[in-house]
C-alpha positions in Angstrom: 0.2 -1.8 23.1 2.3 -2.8 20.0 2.5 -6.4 21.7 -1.2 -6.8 22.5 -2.4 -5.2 19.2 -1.5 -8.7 16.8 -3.7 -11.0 19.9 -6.5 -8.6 19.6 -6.6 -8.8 15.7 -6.7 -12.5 16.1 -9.5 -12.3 18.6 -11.7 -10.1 16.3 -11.4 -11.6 13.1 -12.0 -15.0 15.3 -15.7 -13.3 15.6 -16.2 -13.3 11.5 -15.1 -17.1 11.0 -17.5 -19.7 10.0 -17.1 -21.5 13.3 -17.9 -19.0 15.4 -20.7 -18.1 13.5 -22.2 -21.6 13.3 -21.2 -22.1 17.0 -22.8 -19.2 18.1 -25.8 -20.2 15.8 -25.6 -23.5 17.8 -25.4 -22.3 20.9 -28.0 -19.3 20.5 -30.9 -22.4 19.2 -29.8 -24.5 22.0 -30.8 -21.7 24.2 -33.7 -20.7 22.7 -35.0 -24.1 22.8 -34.4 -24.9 26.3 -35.9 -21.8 27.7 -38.9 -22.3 25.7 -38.7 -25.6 26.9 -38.6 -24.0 30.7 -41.2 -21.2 30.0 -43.7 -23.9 28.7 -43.5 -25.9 31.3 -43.5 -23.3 34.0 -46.5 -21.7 32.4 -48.2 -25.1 32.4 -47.7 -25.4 36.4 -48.6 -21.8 37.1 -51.9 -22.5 35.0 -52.4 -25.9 36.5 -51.7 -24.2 40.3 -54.0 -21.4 39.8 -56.7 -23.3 38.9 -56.5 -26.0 41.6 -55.8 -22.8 44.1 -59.0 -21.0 42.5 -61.1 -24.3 42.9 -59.7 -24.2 46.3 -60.6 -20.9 47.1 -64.2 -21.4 46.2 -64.7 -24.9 47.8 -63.3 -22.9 51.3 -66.1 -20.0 50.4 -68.9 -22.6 50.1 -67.8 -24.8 53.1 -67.6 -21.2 55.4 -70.5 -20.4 53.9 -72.4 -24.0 55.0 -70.8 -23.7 58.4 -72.3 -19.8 58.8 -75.9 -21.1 57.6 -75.7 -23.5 60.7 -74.3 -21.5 62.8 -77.3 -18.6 62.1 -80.1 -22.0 62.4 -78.3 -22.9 65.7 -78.7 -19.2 67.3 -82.4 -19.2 66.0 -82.8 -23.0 67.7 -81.3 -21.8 70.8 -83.6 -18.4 71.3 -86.9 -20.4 70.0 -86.0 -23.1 73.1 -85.6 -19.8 75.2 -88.7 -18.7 73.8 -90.5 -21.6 75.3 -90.0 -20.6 79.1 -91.2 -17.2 78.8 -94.6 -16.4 80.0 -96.8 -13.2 80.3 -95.5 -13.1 84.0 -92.0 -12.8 82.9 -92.2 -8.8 81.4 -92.8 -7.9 85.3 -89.2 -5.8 85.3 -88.2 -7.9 88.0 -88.6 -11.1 86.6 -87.7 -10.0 83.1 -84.1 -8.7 84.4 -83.8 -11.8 86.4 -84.7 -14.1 83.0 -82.9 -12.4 80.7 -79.4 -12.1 82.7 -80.0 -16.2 83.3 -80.2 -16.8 80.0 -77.5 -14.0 79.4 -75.0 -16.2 81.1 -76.2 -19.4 79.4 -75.9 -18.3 75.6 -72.3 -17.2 75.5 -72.8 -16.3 71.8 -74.8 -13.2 71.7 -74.1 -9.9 72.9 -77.3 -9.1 74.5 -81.1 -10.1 75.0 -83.8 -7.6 75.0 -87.8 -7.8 75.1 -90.3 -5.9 73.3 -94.2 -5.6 73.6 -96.6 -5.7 70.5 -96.7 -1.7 70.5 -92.5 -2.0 69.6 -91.5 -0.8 73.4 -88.5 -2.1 74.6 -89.6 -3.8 77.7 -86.1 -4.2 78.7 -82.4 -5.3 77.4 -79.4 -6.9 79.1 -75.6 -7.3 78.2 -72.5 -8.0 80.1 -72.6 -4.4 81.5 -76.6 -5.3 82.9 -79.9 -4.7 83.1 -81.8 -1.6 81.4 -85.0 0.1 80.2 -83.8 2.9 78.2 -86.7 4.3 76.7 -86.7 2.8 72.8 -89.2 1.8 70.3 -88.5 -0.2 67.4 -92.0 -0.2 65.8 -90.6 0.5 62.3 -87.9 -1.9 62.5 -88.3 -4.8 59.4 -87.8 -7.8 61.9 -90.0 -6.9 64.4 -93.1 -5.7 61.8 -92.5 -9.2 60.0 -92.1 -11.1 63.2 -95.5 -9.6 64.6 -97.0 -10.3 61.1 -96.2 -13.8 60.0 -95.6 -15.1 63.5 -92.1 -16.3 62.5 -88.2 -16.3 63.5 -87.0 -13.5 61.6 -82.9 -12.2 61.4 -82.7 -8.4 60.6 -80.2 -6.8 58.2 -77.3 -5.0 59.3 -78.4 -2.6 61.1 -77.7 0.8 64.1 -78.4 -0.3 67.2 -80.5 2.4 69.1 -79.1 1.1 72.4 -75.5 0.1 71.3 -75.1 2.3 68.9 -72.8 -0.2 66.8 -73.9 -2.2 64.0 -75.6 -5.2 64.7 -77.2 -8.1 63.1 -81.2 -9.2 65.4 -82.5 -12.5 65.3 -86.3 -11.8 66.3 -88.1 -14.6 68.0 -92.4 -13.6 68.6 -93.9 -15.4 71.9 -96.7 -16.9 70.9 -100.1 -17.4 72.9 -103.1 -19.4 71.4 -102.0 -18.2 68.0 -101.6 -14.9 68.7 -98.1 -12.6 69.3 -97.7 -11.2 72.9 -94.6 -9.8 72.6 -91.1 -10.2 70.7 -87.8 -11.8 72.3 -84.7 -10.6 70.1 -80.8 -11.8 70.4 -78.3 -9.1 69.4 -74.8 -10.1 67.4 -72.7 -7.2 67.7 -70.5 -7.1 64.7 -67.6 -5.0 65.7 -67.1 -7.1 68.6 -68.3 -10.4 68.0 -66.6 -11.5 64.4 -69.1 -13.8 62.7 -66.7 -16.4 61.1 -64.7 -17.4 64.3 -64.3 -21.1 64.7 -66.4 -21.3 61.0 -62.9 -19.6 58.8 -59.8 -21.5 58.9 -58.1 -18.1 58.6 -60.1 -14.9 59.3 -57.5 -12.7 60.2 -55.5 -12.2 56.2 -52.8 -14.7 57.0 -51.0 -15.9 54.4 -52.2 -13.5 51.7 -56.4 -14.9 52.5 -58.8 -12.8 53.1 -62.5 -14.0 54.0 -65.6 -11.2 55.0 -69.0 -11.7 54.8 -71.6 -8.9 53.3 -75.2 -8.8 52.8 -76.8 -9.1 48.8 -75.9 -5.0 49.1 -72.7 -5.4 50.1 -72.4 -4.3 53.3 -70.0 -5.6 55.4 -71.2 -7.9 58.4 -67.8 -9.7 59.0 -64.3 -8.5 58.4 -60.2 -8.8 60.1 -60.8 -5.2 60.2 -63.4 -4.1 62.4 -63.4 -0.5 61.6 -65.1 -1.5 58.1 -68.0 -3.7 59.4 -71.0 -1.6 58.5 -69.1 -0.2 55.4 -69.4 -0.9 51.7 -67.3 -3.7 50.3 -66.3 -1.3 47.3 -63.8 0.1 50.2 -62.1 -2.8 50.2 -59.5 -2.6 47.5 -58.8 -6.9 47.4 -62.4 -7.7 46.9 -64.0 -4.6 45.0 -63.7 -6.1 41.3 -64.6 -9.0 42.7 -68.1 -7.9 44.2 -68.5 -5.1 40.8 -68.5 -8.4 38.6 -70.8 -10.6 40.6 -73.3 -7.4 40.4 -72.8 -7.6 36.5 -73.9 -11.4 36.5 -76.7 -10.3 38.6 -76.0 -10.6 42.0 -76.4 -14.7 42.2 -76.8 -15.9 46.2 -75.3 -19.0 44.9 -74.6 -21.7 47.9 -72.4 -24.2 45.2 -69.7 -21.0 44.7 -69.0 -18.7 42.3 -65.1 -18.4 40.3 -64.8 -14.6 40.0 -62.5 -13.2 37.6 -59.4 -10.6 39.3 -55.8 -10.3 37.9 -54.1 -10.1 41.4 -56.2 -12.3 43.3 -57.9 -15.5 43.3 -61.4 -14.8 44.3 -64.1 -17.3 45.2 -68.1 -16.7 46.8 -70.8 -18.5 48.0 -74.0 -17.3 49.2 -75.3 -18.4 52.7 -78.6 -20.6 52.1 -81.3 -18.7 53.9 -79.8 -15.3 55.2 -79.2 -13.5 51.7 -75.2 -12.9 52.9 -72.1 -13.7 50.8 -69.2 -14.9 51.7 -66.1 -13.8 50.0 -62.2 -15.5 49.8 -59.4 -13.5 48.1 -55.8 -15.2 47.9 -53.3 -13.6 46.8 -52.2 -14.5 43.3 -48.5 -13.3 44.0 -48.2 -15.7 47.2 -49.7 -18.8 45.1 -46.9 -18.4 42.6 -44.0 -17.2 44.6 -42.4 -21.3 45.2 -42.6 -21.4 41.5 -41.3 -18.0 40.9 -38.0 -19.7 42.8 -38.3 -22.9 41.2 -38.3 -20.5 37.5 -35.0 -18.7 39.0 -33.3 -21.8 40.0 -34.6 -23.7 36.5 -32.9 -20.7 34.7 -29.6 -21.2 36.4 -30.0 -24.2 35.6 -30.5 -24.1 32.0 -27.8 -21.4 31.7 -25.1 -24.1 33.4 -26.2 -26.9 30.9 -26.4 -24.7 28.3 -22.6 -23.6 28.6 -21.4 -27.1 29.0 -23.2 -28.2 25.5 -22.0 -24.5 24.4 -18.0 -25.9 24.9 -18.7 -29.7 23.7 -20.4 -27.9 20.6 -17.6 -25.0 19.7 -15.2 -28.1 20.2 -16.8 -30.2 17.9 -17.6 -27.3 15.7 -13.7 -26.5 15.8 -13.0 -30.2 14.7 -15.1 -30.7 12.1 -14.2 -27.7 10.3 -10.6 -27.6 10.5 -10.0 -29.2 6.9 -12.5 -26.0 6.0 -9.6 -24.0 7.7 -6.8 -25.2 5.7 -8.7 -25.0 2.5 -9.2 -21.4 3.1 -5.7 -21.0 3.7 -4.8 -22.7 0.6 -7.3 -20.3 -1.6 -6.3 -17.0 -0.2 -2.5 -18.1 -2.6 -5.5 -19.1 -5.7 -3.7 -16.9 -7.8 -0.4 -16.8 -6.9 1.7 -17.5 -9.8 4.8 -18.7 -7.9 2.7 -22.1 -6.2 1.6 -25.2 -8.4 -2.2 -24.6 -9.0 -1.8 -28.6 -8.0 0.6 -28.4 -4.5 -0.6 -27.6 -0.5 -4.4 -28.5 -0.8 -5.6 -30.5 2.2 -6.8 -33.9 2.6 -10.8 -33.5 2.9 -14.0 -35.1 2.8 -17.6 -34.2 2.0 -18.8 -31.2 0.8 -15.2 -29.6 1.7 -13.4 -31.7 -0.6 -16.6 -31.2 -3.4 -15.4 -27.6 -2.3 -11.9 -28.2 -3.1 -12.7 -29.5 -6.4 -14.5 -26.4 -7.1 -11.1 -23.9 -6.2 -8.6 -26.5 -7.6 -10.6 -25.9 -11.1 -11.2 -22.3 -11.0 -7.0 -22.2 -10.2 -6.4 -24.2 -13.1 -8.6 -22.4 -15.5 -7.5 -19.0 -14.3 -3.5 -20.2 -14.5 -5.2 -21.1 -18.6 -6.4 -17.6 -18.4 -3.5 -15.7 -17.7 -1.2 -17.4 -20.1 -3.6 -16.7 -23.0 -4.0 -13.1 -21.6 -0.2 -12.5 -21.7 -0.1 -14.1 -24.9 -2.6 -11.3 -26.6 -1.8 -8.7 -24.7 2.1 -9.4 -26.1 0.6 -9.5 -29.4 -1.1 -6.4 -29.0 1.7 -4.7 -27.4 3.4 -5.2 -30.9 0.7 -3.9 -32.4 0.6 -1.1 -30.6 3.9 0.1 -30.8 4.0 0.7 -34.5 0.3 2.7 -34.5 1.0 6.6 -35.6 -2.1 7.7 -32.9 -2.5 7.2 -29.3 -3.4 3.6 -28.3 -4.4 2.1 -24.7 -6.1 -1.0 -23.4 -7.5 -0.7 -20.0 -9.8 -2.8 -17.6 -11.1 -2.1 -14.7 -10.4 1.7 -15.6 -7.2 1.2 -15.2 -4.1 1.4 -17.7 -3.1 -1.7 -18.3 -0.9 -1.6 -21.6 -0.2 2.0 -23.9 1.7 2.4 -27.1 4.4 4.4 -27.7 2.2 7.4 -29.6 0.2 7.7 -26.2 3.2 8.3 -23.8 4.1 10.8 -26.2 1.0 12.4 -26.9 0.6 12.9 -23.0 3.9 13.6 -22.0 4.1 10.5 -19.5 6.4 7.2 -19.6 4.8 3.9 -19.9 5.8 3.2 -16.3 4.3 6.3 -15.1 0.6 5.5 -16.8 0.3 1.2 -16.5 -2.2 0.6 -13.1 -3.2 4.4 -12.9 -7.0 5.2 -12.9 -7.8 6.8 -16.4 -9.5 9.6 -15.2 -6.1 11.1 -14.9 -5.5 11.9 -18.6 -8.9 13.9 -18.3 -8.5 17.8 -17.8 -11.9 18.0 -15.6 -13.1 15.9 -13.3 -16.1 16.6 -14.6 -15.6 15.4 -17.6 -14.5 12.4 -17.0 -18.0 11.5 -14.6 -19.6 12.7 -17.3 -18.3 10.4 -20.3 -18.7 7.0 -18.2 -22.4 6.6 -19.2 -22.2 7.4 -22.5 -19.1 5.1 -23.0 -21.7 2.4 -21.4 -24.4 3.3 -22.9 -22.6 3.0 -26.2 -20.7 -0.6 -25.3 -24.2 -1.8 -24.7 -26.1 -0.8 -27.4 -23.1 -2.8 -29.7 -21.3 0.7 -31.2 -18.2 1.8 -30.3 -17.7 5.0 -28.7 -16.5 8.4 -30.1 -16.1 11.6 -28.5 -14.0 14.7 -28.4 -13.1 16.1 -24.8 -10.2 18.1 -23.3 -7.9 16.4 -22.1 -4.5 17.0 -19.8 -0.5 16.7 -20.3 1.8 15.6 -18.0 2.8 19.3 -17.6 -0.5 20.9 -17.1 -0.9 21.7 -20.5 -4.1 21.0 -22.0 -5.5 20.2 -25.5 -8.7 18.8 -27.6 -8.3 15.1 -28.2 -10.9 12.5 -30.2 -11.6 9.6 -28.0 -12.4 6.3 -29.7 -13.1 3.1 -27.9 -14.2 -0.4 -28.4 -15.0 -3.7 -25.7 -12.9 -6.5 -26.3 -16.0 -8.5 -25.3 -19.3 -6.8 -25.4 -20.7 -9.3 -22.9 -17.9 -9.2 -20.5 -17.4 -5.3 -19.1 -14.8 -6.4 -17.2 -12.6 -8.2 -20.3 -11.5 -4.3 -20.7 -11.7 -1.8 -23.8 -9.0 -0.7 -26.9 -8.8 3.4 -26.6 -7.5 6.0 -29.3 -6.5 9.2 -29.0 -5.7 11.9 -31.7 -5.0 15.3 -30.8 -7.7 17.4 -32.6 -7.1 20.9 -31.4 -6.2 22.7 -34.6 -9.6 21.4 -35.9 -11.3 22.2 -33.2 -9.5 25.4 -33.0 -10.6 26.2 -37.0 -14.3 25.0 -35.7 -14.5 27.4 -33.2 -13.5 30.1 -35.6 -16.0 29.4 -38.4 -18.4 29.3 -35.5 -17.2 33.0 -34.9 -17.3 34.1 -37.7 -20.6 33.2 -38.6 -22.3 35.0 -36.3 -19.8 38.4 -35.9 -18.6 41.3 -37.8 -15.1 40.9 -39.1 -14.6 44.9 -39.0 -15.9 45.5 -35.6 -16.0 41.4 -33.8 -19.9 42.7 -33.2 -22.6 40.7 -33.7 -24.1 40.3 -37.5 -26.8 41.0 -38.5 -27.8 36.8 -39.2 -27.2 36.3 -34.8 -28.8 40.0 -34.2 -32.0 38.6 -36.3 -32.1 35.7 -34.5 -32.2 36.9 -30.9 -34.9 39.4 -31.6 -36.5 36.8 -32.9 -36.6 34.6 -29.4 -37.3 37.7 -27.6 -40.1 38.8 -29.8 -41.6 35.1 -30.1 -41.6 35.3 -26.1 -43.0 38.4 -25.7 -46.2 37.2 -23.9 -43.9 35.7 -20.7 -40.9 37.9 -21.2 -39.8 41.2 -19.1 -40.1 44.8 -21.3 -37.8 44.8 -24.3 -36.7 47.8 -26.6 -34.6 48.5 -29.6 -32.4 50.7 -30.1 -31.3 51.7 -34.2 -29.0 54.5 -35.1 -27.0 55.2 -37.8 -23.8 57.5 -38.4 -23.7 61.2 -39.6 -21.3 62.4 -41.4 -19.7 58.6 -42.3 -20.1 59.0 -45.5 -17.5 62.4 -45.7 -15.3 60.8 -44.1 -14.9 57.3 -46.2 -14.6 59.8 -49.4 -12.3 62.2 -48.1 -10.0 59.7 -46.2 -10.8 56.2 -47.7 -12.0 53.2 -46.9 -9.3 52.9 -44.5 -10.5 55.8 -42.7 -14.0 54.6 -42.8 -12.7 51.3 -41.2 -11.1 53.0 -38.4 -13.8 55.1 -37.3 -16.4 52.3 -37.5 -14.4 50.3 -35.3 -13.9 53.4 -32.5 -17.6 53.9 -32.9 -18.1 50.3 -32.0 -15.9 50.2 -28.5 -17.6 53.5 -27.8 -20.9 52.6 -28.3 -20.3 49.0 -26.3 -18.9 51.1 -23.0 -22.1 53.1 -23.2 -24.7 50.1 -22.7 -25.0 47.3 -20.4 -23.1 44.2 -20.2 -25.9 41.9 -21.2 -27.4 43.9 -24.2 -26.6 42.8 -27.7 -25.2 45.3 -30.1 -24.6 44.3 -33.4 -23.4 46.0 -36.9 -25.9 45.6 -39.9 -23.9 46.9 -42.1 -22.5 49.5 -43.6 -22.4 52.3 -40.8 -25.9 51.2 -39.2 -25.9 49.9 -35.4 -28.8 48.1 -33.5 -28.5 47.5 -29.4 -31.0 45.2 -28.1 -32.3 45.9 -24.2 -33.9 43.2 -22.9 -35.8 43.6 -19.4 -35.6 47.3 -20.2 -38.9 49.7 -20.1 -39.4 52.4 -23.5 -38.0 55.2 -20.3 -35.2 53.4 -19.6 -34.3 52.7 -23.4 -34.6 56.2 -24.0 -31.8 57.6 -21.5 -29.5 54.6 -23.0 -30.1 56.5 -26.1 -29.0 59.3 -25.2 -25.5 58.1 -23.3 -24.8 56.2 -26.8 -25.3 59.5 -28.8 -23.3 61.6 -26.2 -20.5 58.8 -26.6 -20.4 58.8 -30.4 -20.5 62.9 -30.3 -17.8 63.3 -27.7 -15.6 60.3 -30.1 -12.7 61.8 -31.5 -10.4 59.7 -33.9 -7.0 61.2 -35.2 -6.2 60.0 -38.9 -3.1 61.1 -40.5 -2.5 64.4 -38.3 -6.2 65.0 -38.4 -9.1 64.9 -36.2 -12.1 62.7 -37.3 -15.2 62.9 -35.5 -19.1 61.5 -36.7 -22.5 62.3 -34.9 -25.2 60.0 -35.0 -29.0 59.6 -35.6 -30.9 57.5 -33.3 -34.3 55.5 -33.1 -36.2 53.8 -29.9 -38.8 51.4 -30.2 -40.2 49.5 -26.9 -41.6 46.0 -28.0 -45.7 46.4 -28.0 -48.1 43.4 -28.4 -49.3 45.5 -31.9 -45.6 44.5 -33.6 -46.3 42.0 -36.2 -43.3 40.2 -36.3 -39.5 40.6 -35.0 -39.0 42.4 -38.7 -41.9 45.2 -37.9 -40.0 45.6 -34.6 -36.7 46.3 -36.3 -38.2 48.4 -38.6 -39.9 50.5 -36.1 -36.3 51.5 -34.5 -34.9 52.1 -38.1 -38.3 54.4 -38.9 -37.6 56.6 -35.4 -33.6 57.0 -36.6 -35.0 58.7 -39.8 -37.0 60.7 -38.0 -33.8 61.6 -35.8 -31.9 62.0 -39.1 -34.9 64.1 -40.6 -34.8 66.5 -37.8 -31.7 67.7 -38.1 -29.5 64.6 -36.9 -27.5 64.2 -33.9 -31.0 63.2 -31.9 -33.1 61.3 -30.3 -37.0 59.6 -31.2 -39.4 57.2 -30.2 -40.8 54.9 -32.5 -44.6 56.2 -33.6 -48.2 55.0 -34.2 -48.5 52.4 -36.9 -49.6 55.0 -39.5 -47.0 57.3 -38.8 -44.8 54.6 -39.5 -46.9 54.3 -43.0 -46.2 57.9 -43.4 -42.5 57.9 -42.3 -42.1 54.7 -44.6 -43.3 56.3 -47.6 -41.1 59.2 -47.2 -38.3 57.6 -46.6 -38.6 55.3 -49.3 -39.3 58.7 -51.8 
């Protein structure tokens, strides 16, 4: 596997080369072209053989149909010549049976004579099997009423036969006597057993795909190969049934010059038969017309695939030839910036657009060789540089590290070797961080600024600290001409930031929140008091405080506010805001909390403050506490009202005798509680 594994590499890659591609290119138009080539030109026969085999079809149809009009005038000749000989003597039984088996014998091509008198009796009939009277009367038959009427030949339709019992076609023939009709001779063509088109169809039996039957304008079959469907519709056969369904929708046309009817398997023609309202119908198979060129397509397509390979090899050679300098000149600029050849050594001798091509790389070579050797020269210049800055300097393209002072080693703990080529996401504490700081960097290199940031960044021993990130392009209009980074470490500053921060919103006694941050989250919840859940506010204030700062001191005093504080945070939730005011006055903030559930929170803060217990110098400090609840309403003025409900309900607590419990009250209680307080 280890030997076959280089040959198969070679084979693959052959597929992505230039002169594969165009040889396969070659080879695939070549193809295309001579198959369309073939497909036109067998389409053109099949069209042009179709059309001579459809004329065909239709000239056969009219000629069968001439030949069966002659045929019918030949029969109707032959019984009016028969005609002539009969007298009114000749209906004696006797001499009628006599007569008619004579002339029986002498007109091979009917099945059977019969005679009938003017009142439609059937005098007496004769076939092969003999003489009879069966007792018949074909008064109401069509050919006999016209025949007695006009005096004429007549031929019926298809028709029973009351004697037979098959179908039959009648050719009527009235003796005539001083103008006058005696009686009616009649000729029977049986047309199960007697098949109209023999000796007039050169094929009447479906060989070779053809099918010919003759039907009547209705479509009944008179003539077909199979005999069972004489008599039938032509609908039941399948060949010829769209066939007849269109000639009905150009209106039924008896046309003796042919008709071209339209099927998708079969070449149909028709042509009416002048004088007996019949049709004659030819169906050739469309599939046996076009199976000698369906051979002649397979053998043209073997054809055209032989050919086509030969031209395929004469092309891939000549492909293979004429790019070869190509070749070589590929192989010469995959070593385009190799700095140990001469930009000016192994380039091949080439003509054309290759050696326009070779031009082209021998320029870029020598430009990039200019390239590098002013690159080196700056970036050794700015190495210098670099190495005698106090802060943190990099250059890096391509977001790599491509040159670092010594102040930036140092600052991250790493050796020069260990950062030049590595991505410079790794000096980044969070990955995040760094994903985050590529678009503003870009954002900034576009717009014309240079960039300035602070972000945490990460030591070579895990350790991390706040650094100030400065960068500026060396081009602006070339992103990939690289950037110059600085890097100060920043974390005391930050550190001191972060503190003021604190302090500004916290208690310095307790680390609770002032009263500046208190004010300003009941000011967001009260502004969204329309879309926000219930809110309530809890105010209290301590009993007893005051004893204690002026028998103990300040000190004291500090202490116990402080215990009070860690107390009252254990008794409420984690996500309610309690906060100092000052002095010894508290505040809690519920949010999503009803006036009920506010009210029993009340409660486990004044139980926690009564059960507190501090020791001070051998002695046992304790305070108690007076608390207010007010549940924000919609009749709350302002966030200040709000507070000053809750502070109103603990001075009601205090003014019941402390250590207790109340709800904020009506408006003008508050009036009244205000005013007293205020005395």
């Amino acid at each position: 596997m280890t030997e076959r594994l280089p040959l198969l590499q070679r084979v693959v890659r052959s597929f992505e080369t230039l002169k594969f591609q165009v040889g396969l290119a070659g080879l695939l138009l070549l193809l295309i072209g001579m198959s369309a080539s073939v497909l036109v030109l067998i389409h053109k026969a099949q069209s042009a053989t179709l059309s001579e085999r459809q004329h065909a079809e239709v000239s056969e149809a009219v000629r069968t149909a001439s030949l069966l009009a002659h045929r019918m005038v030949q029969h109707q000749r032959a019984l009016t010549a028969l005609a002539k000989d009969v007298q009114p003597a000749t209906l004696h039984p006797e001499e009628l049976s006599k007569f008619l088996q004579t002339h029986l014998r002498l007109q091979t091509n009917f099945s059977s004579f019969f005679m009938v008198d003017t009142g439609g009796n059937l005098l007496g009939t004769v076939d092969k099997t003999g003489f009879r009277r069966p007792e018949v009367n074909v008064q109401d038959r069509d050919y006999f009423t016209k025949a007695l009427r006009l005096g004429q030949p007549q031929v019926s339709a298809p028709l029973i036969s009351r004697v037979s019992k098959e179908p039959v076609v009648i050719l009527a023939q009235p003796l005539m006597e001083q103008g006058r009709v005696w009686a009616v001779m009649g000729a029977v063509l049986r047309l199960q057993s007697q098949n109209l088109l023999e000796g007039v169809a050169e094929s009447v039996g479906g060989e070779d795909g053809v099918l010919v039957v003759v039907s009547d304008a209705k479509g009944l079959i008179l003539a077909h190969p199979d005999s069972k469907l004489v008599g039938s519709s032509i609908r039941l056969e399948p060949r010829l049934r769209n066939g007849f369904e269109a000639w009905q929708q150009a209106g039924q046309p008896l046309e003796p010059a042919g008709l071209h009817l339209r099927d998708a398997k079969e070449l149909l023609g028709a042509a009416g038969v002048p004088a007996q309202d019949w049709m004659v119908w030819r169906a050739r198979e469309t599939r046996a017309v076009l199976a000698p060129l369906a051979a002649a397509q397979h053998q043209a397509v073997i054809w055209t695939l032989s050919i086509a390979a030969v031209l395929a090899t004469v092309l891939t050679a000549l492909i293979w030839w004429l790019l070869q300098p190509l070749s070589q000149l590929r192989q010469r600029a995959s070593h385009l910036f190799d700095g140990a050849i001469d930009v000016n050594q192994d380039w091949p001798h080439s003509r054309g657009e290759v050696a326009q091509l070779q031009q082209v790389l021998q320029r870029v070579a020598r430009e990039r060789a200019n390239f590098e050797a002013s690159n080196a020269f700056i970036l050794g210049r700015l190495q210098s540089v670099m190495e005698a800055a106090p802060i943190g300097i990099a250059f890096s393209r391509r977001r790599r590290f491509e040159l670092v002072s010594v102040a930036f080693c140092k600052l991250f703990g790493h050796t020069a070797e260990q950062l030049l080529g590595q991505p410079t996401r790794l000096i980044y504490a969070f990955e995040g961080d760094f994903d985050a700081l590529s678009p503003q960097v870009r954002e900034a290199f576009e717009a014309g600024r240079h960039y300035q940031g602070d972000w945490q960044m990460l030591r070579a021993d895990g350790s991390t600290f706040w650094g100030r990130l400065s960068g500026q392009p060396v081009d602006p209009q070339d992103h990939d001409a690289g950037a110059i980074w600085t890097v100060s470490d920043i974390s005391e500053e930050v550190s001191s930031r972060l503190a003021l921060e604190w302090s500004a919103k916290h208690d310095n006694l307790t680390g609770l929140a002032n009263r500046r941050e208190f004010m300003q989250r009941l000011e967001t919840v009260y502004a969204m008091r329309s879309r926000a859940k219930p809110a309530a506010l809890i105010a209290f204030d301590l009993d007893r405080f005051k004893e204690i700062n002026d028998s103990q001191g300040h000190a004291a005093g500090d202490a116990m506010l402080k215990a009070v504080a860690d107390v009252a945070a254990a008794a409420i939730r984690a996500g309610d805001l309690l906060a100092r005011l000052g002095g010894d006055e508290f505040a809690v903030l519920l949010e999503r909390c009803h006036g009920d559930g506010a009210e029993r929170v009340a409660h486990d803060l004044l139980q926690a403050i009564q059960t507190l217990s501090m020791e001070w110098q051998g002695q046992r400090l304790s305070v108690g506490a007076s608390v207010g609840v007010a549940a924000l309403s919609e009749d709350m003025g302002s966030a200040a009202d709000w507070l000053m409900r809750a502070d109103l309900a603990s001075y009601a607590a205090k003014r019941a005798g402390r250590g207790t419990v109340r709800n904020s009250q009506t408006p003008a209680e508050h009036g009244r509680e205000s005013s007293e307080k205020h005395q």
